[in-house]
N, C-alpha and C positions, 0 to 999 in steps of 0.2 A: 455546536452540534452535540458536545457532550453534554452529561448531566449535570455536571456542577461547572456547568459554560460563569466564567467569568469575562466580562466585557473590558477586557483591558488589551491593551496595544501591546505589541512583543515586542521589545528594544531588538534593535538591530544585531549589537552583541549574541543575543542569546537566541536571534534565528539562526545567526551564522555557528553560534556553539550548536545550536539543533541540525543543522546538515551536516557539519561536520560528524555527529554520530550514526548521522542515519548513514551518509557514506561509509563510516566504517564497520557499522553493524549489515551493510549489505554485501561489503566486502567477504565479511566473516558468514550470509546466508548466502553466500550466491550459490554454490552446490545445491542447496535447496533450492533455491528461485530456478535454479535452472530444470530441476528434473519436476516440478509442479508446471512452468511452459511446456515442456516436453510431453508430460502426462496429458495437456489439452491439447496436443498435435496429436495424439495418437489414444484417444477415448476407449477404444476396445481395448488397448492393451494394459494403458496405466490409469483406468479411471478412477479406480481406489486413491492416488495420492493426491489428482484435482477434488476427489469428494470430500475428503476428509481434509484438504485445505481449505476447500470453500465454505462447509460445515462451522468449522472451526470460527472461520473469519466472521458467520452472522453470527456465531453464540458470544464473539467478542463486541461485535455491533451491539447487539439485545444486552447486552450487562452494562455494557459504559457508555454507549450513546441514548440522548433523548430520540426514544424511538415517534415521537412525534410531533417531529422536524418533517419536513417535506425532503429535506438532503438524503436524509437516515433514510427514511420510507422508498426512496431511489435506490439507495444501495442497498436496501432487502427484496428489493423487485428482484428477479429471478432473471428475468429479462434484459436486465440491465447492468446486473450484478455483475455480471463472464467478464463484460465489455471495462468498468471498473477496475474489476482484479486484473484484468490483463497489461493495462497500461500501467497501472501504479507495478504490477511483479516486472515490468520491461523497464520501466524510468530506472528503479533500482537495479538490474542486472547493467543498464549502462554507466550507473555509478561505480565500478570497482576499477575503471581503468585511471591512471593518472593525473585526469581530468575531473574525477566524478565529482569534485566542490562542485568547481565551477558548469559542470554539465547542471546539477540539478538544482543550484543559484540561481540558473539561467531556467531552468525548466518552473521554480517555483516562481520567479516576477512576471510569466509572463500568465503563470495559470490567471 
């Protein structure tokens, strides 16, 4: 899906070194991940920090992904965009507990 998509296999080593970061980099946003959820539970109150996370997320889409991929073009749908961001901001706020390797090991084999 990205622009400079290379077709190679990820050794096993270095998916496990890639969850291990992402675990600990959600550890380090969950403050955030948690008040951008909150912000979409309550739209009239905190809709500035879902806008401005959502904004954010497609200007990162449009710079470094192939925007046409039929994947990419899903997740700039507007429509289906929310549904996206919501489960990928939730899979990560369940990574920070003492589990979260093995939570999102398990959450990525079975994607």
């Amino acid at each position: 899906m990205r622009r400079s998509f290379v077709n190679n296999n990820i050794k096993p080593n270095e998916f496990y070194a890639l969850i291990r970061i992402t675990v600990e980099m959600s550890k380090y946003l969950y403050p955030y991940i948690r008040e951008i959820l909150k912000s979409k539970e309550d739209p009239e109150e905190n809709s500035v920090i879902w806008d401005d996370f959502n904004k954010r997320f497609i200007e990162l889409i449009k710079e470094r992904f192939n925007i046409e991929s039929m994947r990419v073009k899903k997740l700039l749908n507007q429509a289906e965009n929310d549904e996206i961001i919501i489960k990928s901001l939730l899979t990560l706020s369940f990574c920070i507990s003492n589990q979260g390797y093995q939570k999102l090991k398990n959450f990525l084999y079975d994607f």
